[in-house]
C-alpha positions as CSV (number, residue, x, y, z in Angstrom):
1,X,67.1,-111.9,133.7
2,X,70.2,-112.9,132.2
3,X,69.8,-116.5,132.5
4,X,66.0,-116.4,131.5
5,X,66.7,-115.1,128.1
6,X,69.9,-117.7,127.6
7,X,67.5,-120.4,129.2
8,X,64.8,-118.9,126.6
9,X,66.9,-119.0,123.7
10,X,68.1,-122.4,124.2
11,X,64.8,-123.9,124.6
12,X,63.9,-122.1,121.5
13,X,67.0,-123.5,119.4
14,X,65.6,-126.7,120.9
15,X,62.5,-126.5,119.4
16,X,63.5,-125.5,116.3
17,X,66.0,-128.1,116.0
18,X,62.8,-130.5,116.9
19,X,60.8,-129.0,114.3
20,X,63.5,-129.1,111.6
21,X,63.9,-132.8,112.6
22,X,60.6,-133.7,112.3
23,X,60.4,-131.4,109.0
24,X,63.2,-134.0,107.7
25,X,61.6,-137.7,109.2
26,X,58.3,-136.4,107.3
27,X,59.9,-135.6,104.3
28,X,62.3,-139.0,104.2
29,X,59.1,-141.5,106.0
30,X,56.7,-143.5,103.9
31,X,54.1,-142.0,102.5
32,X,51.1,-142.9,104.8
33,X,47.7,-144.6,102.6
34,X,50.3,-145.3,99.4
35,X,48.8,-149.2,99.4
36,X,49.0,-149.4,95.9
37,X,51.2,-148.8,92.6
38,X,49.7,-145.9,90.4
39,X,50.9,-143.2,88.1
40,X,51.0,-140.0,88.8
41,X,50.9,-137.1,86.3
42,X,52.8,-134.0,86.5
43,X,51.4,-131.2,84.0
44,X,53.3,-128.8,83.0
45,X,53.4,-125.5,85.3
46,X,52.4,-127.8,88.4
47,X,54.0,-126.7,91.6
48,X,54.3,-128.0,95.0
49,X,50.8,-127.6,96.5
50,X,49.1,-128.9,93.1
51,X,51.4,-131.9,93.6
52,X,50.2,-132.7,96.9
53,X,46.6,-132.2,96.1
54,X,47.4,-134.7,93.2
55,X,48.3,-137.5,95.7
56,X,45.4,-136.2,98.1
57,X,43.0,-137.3,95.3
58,X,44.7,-140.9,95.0
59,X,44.6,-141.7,98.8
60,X,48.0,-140.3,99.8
61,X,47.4,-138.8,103.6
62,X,49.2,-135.6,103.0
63,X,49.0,-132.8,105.4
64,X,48.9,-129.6,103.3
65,X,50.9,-127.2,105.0
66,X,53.0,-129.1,106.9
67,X,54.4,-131.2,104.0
68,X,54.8,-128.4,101.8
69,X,57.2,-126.6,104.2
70,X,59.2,-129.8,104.2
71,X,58.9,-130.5,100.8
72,X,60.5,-126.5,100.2
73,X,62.8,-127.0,102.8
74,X,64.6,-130.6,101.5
75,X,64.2,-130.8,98.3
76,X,64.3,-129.0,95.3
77,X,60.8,-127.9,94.7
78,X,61.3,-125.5,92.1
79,X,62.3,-127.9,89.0
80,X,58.9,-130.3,88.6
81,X,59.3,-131.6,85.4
82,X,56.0,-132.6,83.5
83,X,55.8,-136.6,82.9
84,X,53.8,-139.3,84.3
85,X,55.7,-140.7,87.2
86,X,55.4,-144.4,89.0
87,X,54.2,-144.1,92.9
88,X,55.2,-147.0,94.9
89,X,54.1,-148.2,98.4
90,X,57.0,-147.4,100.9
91,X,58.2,-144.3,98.4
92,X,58.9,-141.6,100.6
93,X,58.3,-137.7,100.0
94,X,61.7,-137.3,99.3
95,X,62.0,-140.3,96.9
96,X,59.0,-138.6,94.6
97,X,60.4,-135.2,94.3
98,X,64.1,-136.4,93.8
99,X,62.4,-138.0,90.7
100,X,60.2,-135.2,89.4
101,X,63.4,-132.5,89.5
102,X,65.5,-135.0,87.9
103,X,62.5,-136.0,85.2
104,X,62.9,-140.0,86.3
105,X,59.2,-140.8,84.9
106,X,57.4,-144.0,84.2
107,X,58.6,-146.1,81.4
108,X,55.6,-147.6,79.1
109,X,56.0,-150.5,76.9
110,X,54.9,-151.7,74.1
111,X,54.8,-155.3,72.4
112,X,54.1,-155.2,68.8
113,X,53.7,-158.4,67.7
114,X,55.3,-160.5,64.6
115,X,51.9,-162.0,62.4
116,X,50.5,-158.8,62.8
117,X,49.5,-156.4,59.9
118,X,50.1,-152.6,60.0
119,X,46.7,-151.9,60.3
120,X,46.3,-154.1,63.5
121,X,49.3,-152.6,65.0
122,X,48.4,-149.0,64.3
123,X,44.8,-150.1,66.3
124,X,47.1,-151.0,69.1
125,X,48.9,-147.5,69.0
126,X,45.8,-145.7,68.8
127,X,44.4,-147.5,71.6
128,X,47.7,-146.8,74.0
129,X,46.4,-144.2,76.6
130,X,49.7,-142.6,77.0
131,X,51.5,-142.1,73.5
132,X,50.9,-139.3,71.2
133,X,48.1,-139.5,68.6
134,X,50.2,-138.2,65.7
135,X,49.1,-140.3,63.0
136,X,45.4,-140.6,63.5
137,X,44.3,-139.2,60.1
138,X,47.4,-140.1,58.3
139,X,47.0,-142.6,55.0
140,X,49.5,-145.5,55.2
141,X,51.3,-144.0,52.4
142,X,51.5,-140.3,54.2
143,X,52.7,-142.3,57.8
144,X,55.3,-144.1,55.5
145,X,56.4,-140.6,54.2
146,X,56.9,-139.6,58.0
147,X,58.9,-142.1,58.4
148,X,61.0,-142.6,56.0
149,X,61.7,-139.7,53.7
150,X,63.6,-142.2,51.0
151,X,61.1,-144.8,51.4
152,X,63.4,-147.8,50.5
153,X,60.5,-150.4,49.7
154,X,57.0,-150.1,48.1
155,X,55.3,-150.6,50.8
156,X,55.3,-150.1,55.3
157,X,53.6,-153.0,55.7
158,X,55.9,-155.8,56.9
159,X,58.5,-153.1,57.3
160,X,58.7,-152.9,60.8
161,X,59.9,-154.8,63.4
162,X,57.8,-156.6,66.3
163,X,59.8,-156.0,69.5
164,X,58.8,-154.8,72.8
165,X,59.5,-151.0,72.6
166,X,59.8,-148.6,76.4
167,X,58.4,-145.0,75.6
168,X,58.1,-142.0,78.1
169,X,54.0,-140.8,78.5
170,X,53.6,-138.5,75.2
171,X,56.2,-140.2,73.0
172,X,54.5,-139.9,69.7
173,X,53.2,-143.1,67.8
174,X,56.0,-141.9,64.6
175,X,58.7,-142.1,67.3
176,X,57.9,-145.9,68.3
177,X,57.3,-147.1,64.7
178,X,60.7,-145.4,63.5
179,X,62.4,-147.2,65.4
180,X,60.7,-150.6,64.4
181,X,61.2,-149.1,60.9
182,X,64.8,-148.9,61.9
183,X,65.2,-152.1,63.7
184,X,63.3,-154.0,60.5
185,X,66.2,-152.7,58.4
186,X,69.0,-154.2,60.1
187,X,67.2,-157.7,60.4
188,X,66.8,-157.7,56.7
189,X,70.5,-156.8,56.3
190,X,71.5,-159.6,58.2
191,X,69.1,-162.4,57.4
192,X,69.9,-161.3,53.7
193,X,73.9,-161.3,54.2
194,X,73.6,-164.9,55.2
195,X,71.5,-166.2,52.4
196,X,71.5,-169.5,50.1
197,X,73.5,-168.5,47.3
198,X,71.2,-170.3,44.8
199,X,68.2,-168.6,46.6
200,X,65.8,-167.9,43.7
201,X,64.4,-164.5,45.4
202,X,65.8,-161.5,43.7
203,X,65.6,-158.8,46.4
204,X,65.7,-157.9,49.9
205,X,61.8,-156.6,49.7
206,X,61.5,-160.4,48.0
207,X,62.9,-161.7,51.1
208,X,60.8,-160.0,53.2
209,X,57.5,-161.2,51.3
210,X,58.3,-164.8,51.7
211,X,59.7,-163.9,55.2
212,X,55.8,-162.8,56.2
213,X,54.1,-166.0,54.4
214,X,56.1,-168.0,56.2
215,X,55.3,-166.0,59.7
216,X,51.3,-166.3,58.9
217,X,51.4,-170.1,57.2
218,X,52.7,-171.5,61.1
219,X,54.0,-170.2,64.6
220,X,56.3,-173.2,65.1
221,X,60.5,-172.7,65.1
222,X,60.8,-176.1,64.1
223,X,58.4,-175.7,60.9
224,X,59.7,-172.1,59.2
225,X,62.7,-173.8,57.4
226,X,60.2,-176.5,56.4
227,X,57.5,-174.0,55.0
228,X,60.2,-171.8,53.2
229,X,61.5,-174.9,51.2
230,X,57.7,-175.6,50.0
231,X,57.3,-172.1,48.4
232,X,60.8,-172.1,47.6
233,X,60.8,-175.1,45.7
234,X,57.2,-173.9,44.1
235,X,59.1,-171.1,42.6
236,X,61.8,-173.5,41.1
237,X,59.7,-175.3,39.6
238,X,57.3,-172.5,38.4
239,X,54.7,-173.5,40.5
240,X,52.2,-171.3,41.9
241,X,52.3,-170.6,45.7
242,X,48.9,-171.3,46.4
243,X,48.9,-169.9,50.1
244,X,45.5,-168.9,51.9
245,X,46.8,-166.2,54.3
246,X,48.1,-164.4,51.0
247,X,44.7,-164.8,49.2
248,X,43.1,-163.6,52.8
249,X,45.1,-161.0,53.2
250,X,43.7,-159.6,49.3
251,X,39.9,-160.2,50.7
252,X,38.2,-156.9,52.2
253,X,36.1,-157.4,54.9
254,X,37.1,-160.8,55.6
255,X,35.0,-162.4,57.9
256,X,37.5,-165.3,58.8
257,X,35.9,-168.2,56.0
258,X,37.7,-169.0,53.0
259,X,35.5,-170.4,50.4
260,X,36.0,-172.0,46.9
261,X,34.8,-168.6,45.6
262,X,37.2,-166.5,47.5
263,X,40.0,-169.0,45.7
264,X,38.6,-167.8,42.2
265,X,38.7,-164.5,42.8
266,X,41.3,-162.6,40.9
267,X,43.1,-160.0,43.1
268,X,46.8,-159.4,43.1
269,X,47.1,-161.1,46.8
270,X,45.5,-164.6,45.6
271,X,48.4,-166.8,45.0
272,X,45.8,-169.4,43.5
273,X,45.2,-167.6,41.2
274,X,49.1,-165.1,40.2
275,X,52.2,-166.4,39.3
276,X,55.0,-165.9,42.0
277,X,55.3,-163.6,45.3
278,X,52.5,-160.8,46.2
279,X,53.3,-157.5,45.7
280,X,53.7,-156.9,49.1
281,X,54.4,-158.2,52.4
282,X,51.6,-159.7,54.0
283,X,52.5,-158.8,57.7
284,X,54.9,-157.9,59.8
285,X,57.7,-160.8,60.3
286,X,60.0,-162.2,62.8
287,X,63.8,-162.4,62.3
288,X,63.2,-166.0,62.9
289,X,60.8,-166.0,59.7
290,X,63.1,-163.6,57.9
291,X,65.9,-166.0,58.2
292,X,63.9,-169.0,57.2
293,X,63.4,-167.1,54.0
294,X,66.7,-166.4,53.8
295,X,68.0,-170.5,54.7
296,X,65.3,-172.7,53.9
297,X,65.4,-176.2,54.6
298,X,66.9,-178.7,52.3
299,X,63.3,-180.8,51.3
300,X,61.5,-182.1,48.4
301,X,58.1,-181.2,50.3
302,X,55.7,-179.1,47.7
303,X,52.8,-179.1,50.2
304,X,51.6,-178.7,53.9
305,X,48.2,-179.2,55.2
306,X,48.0,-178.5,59.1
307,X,46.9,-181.5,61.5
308,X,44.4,-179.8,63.6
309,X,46.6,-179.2,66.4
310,X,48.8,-175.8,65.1
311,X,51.7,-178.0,63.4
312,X,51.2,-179.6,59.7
313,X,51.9,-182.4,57.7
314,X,54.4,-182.1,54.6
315,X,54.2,-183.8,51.1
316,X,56.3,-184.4,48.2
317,X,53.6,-185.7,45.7
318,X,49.9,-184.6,45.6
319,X,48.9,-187.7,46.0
320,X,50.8,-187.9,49.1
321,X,49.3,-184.6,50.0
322,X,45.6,-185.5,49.1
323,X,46.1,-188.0,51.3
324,X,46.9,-186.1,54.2
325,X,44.0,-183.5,53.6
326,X,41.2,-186.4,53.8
327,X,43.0,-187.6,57.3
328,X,43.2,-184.2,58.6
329,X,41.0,-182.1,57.3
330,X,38.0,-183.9,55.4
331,X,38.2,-186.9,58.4
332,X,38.3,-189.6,55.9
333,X,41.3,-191.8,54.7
334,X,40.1,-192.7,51.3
């Protein structure tokens, strides 16, 4: 009898050894019927079995009660945090909950792009499934109050850096455009530290008006410098700017033709028609753009016409640049 029960109870530590290890191969294996990389989102209260049916619903071959006694055994099952979380095939059991009690989520991104206006990028916020929609029925003025309580320059447009920003699910859209409000700052410090000393703009919002003409007039490196000394020699010599993305930019409802009539038209964005800058910047600008503001090129061009393939043609004399617009634009040399 003896020997049955220690023959008993060794075959039973056997088994439980067995079960234990297969508890822990389960719980370190690859998830079977992960095929593909998807998000998964982890509310707040969720526990254990709510996680499992989660991953149920997105093809995951889980085995309720089985994996939830390894899951409670291995890991730590009581600290989900809520977050939106990156599955992966090959990620284990183990690998998931290691990153939900240690709050490891998904990092978004998001590229806000330089030539863009404020109300195009706040479009592309709105539109972002994942960030927080905290400025929805905010004016520009109110969503410039939010974030900036000084409010160093008249306006947020052109006040806020294009980058690519990385933003946990439920950032809120004020978080991400501080810190292009924040990031815009510093580029105008240092594209204003290293300016031409005989640069005739007066002010750092100056520099970053001519900083987003120059960013909508072309997308080429090699031109900025080129397109900054036009307006800058304009301004020298009193001239008016004469730029169509400033005059387009004063046009509501444009619908993407600019007409003799449009040219006429006095609003305090045509430069046709006002002496100097705009008030404002006309959309959001580069450091490259900033710093062509900042440097422009050494030229005696007073005009640019663009050659039909995204570059342009510059001129010193009218006539030169009359010249240029019947080649390139009218089709026509005379």
């Amino acid at each position: 009898m003896k020997r049955f029960i220690l023959i008993a109870t060794a075959v039973a530590g056997l088994v439980a050894i067995a079960l234990i290890a297969s508890s822990y191969w389960l719980f370190q294996r690859p998830m079977p019927g992960l095929i593909q990389s998807q998000l998964l989102e982890i509310k707040s209260g969720s526990h254990t079995r709510s996680v499992l049916r989660d991953l149920a619903a997105k093809g995951v071959q889980v085995e309720p009660q089985r994996d939830y006694l390894s899951i409670r055994l291995w890991s730590n099952s009581s600290r989900l945090q809520a977050g939106v979380y990156q599955l992966e095939p090959g990620m284990s059991l183990e690998q998931l909950f290691n990153k939900l009690a240690t709050g490891d989520q998904h990092l978004f991104t998001i590229t806000l792009i330089e030539g863009q206006t404020l109300a195009q990028w706040r479009q592309q916020l709105a539109a972002h499934p994942y960030l927080k929609k905290d400025t929805t029925d905010l004016s520009n003025a109110e969503l410039y109050e939010r974030i900036s309580a000084d409010r160093p320059w008249p306006s947020l447009e052109g006040a806020l850096f294009p980058d690519t920003y990385s933003f946990h699910a439920n950032t809120s859209e004020v978080t991400i455009l501080k810190s292009a409000f924040t990031k815009m700052q510093d580029a105008v410090e240092r594209a204003w530290s290293v300016r031409w000393p005989d640069l005739p703009l007066k002010s750092k919002y100056e520099l970053m008006i001519m900083a987003s003409i120059i960013e909508k007039e072309t997308g080429f490196d090699s031109e900025r410098g080129l397109v900054s000394s036009v307006f800058i020699n304009r301004i020298n010599e009193g001239m008016r700017l004469q730029s169509d993305p400033t005059t387009i930019y004063g046009i509501d409802n444009f619908d993407g033709n600019l007409t003799r009539a449009h040219l006429r038209e006095s609003t305090a964005y045509n430069t046709y028609r006002i002496d100097g800058l705009p008030p404002t910047p006309i959309a959001m600008s580069s450091y490259d753009s900033l710093l062509a503001a900042a440097q422009p090129d050494d030229s005696e061009y007073f005009y640019f016409v663009a050659n039909g393939k995204g570059e342009h043609i510059f001129s010193r004399t009218l006539v030169e640049h009359n010249r240029a617009v019947n080649k390139y634009q009218r089709n026509t040399s005379n």
